[in-house]
C-alpha positions as CSV (number, residue, x, y, z in Angstrom):
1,X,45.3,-6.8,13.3
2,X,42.8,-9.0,14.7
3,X,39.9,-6.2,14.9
4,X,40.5,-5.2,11.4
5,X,39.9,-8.7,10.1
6,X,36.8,-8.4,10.8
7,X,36.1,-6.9,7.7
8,X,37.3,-9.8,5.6
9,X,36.6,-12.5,8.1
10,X,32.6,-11.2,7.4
11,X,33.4,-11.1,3.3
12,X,34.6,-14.7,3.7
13,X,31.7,-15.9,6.0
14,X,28.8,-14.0,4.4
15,X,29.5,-12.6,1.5
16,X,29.0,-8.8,0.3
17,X,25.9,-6.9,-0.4
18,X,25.7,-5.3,-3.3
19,X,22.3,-3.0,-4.3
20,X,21.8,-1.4,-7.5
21,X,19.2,1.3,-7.2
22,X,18.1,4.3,-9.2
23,X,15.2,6.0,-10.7
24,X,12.7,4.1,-13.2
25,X,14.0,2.9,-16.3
26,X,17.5,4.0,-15.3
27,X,18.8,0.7,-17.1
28,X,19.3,-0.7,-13.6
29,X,18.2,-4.4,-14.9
30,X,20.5,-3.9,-17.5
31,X,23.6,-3.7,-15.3
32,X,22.4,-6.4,-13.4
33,X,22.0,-8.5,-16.4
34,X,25.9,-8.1,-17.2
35,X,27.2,-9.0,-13.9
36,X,25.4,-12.1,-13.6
37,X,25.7,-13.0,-17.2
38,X,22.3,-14.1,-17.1
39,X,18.5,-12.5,-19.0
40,X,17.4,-12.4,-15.1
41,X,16.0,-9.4,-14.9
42,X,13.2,-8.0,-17.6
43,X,14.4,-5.4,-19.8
44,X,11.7,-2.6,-21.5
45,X,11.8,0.8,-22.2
46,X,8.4,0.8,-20.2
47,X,9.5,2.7,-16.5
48,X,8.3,0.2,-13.7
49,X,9.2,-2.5,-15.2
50,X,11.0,-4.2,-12.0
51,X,8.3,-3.7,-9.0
52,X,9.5,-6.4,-6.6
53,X,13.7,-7.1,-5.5
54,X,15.5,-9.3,-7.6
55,X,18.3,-10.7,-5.4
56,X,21.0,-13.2,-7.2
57,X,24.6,-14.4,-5.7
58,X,27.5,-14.4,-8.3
59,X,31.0,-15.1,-7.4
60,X,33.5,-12.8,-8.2
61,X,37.5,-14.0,-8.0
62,X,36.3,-16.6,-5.3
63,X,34.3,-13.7,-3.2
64,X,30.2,-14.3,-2.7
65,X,28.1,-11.4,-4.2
66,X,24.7,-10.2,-3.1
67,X,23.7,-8.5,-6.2
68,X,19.7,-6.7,-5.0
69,X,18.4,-5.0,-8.2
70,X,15.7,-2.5,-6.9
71,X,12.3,-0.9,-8.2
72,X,12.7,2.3,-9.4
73,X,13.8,5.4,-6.7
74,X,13.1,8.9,-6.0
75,X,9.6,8.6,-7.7
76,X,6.2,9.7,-6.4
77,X,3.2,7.0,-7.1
78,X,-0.1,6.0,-6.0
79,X,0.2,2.3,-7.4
80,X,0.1,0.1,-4.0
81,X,2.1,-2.7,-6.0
82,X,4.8,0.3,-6.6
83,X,4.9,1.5,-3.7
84,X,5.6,-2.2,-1.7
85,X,8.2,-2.1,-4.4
86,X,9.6,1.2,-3.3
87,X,9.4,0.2,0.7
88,X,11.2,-2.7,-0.2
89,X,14.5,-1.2,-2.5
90,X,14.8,1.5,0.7
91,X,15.2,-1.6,3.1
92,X,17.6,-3.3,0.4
93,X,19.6,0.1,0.7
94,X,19.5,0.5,4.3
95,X,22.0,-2.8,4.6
96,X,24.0,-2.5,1.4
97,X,27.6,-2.7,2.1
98,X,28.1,-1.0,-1.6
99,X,25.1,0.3,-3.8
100,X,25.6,1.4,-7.3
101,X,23.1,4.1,-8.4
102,X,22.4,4.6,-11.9
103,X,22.4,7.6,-13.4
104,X,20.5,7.6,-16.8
105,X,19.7,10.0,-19.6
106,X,17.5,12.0,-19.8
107,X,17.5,13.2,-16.5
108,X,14.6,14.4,-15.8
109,X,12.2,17.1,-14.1
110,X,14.0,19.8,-11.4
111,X,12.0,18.1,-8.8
112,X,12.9,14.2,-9.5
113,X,16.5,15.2,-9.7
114,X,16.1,16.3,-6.4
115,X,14.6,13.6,-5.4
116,X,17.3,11.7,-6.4
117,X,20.0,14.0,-4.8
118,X,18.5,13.5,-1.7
119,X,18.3,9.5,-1.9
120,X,22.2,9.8,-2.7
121,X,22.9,12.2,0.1
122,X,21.1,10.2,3.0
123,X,23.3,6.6,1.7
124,X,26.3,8.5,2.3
125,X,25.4,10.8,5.7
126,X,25.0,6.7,6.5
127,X,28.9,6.3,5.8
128,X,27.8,3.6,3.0
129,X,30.1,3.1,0.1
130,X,28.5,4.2,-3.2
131,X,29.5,4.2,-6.9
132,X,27.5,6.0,-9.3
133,X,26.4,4.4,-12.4
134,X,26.3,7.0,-15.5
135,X,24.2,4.4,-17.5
136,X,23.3,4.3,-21.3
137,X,26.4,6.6,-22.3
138,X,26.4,5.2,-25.6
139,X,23.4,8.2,-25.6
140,X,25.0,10.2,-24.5
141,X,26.1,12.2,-27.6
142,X,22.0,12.4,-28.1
143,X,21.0,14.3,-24.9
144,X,21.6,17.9,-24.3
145,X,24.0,19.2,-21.7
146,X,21.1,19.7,-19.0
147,X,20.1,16.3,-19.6
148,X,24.0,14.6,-19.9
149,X,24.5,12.3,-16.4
150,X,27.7,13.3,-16.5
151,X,28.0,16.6,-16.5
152,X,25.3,16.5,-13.2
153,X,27.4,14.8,-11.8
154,X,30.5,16.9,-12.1
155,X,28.2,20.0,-11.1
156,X,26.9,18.3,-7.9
157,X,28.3,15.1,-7.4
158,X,31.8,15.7,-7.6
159,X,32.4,14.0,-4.3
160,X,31.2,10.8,-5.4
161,X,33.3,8.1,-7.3
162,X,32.0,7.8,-10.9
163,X,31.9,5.6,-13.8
164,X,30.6,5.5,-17.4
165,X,28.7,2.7,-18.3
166,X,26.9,0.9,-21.8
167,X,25.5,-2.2,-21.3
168,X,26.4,-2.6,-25.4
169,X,30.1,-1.9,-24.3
170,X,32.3,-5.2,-22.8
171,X,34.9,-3.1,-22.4
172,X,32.7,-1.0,-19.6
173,X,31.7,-4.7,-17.8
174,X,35.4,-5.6,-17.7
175,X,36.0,-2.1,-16.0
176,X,33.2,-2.5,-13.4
177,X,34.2,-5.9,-12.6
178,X,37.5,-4.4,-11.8
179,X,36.5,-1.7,-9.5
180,X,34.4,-4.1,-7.8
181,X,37.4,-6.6,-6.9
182,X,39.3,-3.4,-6.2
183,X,36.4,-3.1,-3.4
184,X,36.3,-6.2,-2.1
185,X,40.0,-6.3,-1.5
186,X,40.8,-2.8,-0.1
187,X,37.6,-1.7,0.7
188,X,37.9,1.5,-1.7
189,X,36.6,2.5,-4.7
190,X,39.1,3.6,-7.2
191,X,37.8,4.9,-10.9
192,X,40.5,5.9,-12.4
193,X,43.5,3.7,-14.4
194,X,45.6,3.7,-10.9
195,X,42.6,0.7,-10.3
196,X,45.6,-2.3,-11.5
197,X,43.4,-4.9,-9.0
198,X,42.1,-8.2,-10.8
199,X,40.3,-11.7,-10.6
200,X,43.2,-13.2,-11.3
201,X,45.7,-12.0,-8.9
202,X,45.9,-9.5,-5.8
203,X,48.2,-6.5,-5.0
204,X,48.6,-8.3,-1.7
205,X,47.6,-4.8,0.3
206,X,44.3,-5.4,1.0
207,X,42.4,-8.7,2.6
208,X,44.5,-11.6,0.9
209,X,47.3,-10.4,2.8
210,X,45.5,-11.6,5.5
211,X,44.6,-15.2,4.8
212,X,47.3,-16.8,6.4
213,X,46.5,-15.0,9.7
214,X,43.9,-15.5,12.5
215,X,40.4,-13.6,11.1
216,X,37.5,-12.7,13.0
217,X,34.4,-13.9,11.5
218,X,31.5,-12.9,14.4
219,X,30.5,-9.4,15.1
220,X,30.6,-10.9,18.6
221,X,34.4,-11.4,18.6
222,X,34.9,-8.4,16.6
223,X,33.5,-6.4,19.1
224,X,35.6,-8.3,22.0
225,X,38.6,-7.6,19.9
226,X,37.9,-4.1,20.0
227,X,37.7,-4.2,23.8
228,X,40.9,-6.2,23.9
229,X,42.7,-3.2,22.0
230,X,41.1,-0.4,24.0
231,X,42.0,-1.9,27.1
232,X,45.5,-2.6,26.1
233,X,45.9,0.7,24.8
234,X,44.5,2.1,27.9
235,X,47.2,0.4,29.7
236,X,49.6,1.7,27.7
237,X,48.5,4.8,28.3
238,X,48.7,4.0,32.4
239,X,52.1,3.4,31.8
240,X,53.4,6.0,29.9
241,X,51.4,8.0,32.8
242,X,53.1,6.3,35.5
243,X,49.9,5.4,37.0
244,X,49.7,2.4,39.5
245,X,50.6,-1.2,38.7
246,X,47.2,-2.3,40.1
247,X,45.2,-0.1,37.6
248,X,47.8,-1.6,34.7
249,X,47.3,-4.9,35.6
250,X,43.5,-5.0,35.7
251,X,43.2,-3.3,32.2
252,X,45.5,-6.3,30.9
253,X,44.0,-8.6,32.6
254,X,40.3,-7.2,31.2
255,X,42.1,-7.6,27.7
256,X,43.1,-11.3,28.6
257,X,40.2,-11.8,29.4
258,X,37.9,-10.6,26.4
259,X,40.6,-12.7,23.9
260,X,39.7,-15.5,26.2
261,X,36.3,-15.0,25.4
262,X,36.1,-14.6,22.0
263,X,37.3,-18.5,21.9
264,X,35.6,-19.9,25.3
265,X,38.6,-20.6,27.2
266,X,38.8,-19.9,31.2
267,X,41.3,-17.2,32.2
268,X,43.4,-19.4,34.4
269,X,45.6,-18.2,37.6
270,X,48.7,-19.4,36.1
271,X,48.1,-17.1,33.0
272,X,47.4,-14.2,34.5
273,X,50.6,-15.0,37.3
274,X,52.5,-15.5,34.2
275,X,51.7,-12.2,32.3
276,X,51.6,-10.3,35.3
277,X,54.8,-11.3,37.0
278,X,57.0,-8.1,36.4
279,X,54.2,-5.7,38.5
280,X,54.3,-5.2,41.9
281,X,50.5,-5.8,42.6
282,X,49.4,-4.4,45.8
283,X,52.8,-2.9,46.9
């Protein structure tokens, strides 16, 4: 329990990073606009228009949110100033805890789509969470079927949670908002009406359940929780093997010994006699 608090401990002490990336003119400053509530990224029907990161912290239900909107993906330029742009959305993506992609009509050339298929496909061989954006649906009735976001996405994105999206729709925001509390309290993305999380309570599954506990908030201690567990497990192991009470008790007393670590304290004599005074060491 105290390894997986990591997760939360981290949400608590840093905050989460959240990157909203996508082709040009994708409506990404759009979406970035309605989460913040706030004109604080330039609008236009020009492609481009966003060239440098916009990075802006909301808070969501008491949580800190990173919000990174990105210059345009998945494009091919010569433009120097667009390409720094570029550069710096791909190192944006590269430590995104969740990115949303937008997916715009109308798609696009063969080539870009691929592009973009391949952008997708690397975030999640990464194991990063992703939700993808199908933005401007209120257009949607206006494109063609090979141009329709969504039915792309059905064809070769089935795998990937989806949502529609109109930034001329509230209804959409209050939706989004949802899924992203669902996130940040279960670490999942749910899309569908099952999603019953909100700002104003919790289902008490997922990290408020574990306020009232101990949390690890350093990857340091995370990772001397981790080699806490596997040495207790290990011992557990030894036992259920009947191996030797001296190979027991020095996995236990490694696992004392990283806890006492992760807090500064000296591993004294009298602990370890203490824990250790049912084996038989040496005999």
């Amino acid at each position: 329990q105290l390894a997986d608090s990591f997760r939360y401990g981290r949400i608590v002490r840093e905050g989460l990073s959240i990157v909203i990336a996508g082709r040009p003119n994708a409506g990404k400053s759009s979406l970035l606009n309605s989460l913040t509530a706030h004109e604080r990224a330039i609008v236009s029907d020009i492609p481009g228009t966003t060239r440098d990161t916009i990075e802006i912290d909301i808070n969501m239900g008491g949580y800190l949110l990173h919000l990174t909107d990105t210059a345009g993906l998945a494009v091919k330029s010569d433009d120097p100033i667009e390409q720094e742009g570029i550069k710096r959305a791909q190192e944006a993506l590269q430590s995104a805890d969740l990115v949303l992609w937008v997916l715009s009509p109308p798609l696009g050339n063969p080539a870009e789509l691929h592009d973009e298929m391949n952008t997708i496909r690397e975030i999640q061989s990464r194991g990063q969470k992703l939700l993808l954006i199908l933005g401007k649906d209120d257009l949607r009735a206006t494109v063609t079927a090979e141009e329709d976001p969504a039915s792309f996405a059905a064809e070769y994105l089935s795998d990937v949670p989806t949502i529609a999206w109109s930034a001329k729709r509230e209804e959409d925001l209050a939706s989004l908002r949802k899924i992203l509390f669902n996130f940040i309290e279960n670490d999942t993305l749910e899309t569908d009406e099952k999603t019953d999380s909100s700002e104003e309570g919790s289902s008490g599954h997922g990290i408020q359940s574990q306020t009232s506990a101990a949390i690890v908030t350093h990857s340091r201690h995370k990772a001397l929780a981790d080699k806490s567990l596997k040495q207790v497990l290990a011992a557990r192991q030894a036992i259920d093997s009947g191996l030797s009470y001296d190979l027991i008790a020095t996995l236990l007393r490694s696992a004392v010994e990283s806890l006492a670590a992760m807090s500064g304290d000296d591993v004294s004599e009298k602990l370890i006699d203490t824990i250790f005074s049912r084996f038989c060491i040496g005999k």
